[in-house]
N, C-alpha and C positions, 0 to 999 in steps of 0.2 A: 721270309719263308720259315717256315717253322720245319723242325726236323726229319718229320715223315717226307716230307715233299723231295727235301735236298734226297733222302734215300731212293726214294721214287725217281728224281730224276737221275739219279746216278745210274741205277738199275736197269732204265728206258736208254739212256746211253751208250751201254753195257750191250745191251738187248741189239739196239742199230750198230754197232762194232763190230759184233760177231755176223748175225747177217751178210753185211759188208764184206767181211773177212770168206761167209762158204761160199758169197756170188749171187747174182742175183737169180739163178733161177731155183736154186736152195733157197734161198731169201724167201720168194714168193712161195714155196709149197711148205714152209714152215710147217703148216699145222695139218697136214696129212703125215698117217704112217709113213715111219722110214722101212726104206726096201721093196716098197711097190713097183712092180713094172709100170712102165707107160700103162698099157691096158689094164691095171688094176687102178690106178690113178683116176685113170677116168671113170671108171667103175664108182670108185670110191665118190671122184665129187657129183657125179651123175645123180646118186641116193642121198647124200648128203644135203644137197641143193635140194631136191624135192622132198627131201624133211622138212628142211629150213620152210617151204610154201605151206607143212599145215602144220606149222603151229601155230598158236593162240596170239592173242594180242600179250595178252598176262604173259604167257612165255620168250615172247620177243623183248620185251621188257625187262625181265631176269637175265636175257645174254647182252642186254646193252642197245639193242637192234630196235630199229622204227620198222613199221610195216612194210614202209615205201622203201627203206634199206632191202629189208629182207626177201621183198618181191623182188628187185634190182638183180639181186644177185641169185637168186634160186631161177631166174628167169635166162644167167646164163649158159650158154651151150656148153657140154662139159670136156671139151676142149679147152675154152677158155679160164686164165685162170683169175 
């Protein structure tokens, strides 16, 4: 491994530690704002998820994401997280 990598992996290490450490249900809403209520939460992935459905193939492509990912998950209920 050359030297990026071992930092990368340390970093991803790093990253699952801390998760770990707030729980898992902080763990899983990582990347929504902090300080939401429940009902802004769902708020929040409700629009988010039906973003996610129209974007482009190009732009699914630039966040990492396959179509069939990003149908997956903009098709869930926004309860679910």
């Amino acid at each position: 491994m050359n030297g990026l990598s071992d930092v990368r992996l340390t970093l991803h290490s790093q990253e699952l530690a801390k998760g770990q450490e707030s729980g898992t249900r902080e763990a899983n809403m990582r990347n929504a704002p902090s300080g939401l209520s429940r009902w802004e939460l769902f708020w929040h992935r409700l629009h988010t998820r039906k973003a996610l459905l129209g974007l482009s193939a190009e732009q699914l492509r630039d966040i990492g994401l396959s179509p069939e990912q990003a149908r997956e998950e903009g098709l869930k209920p926004f309860w679910r997280i």
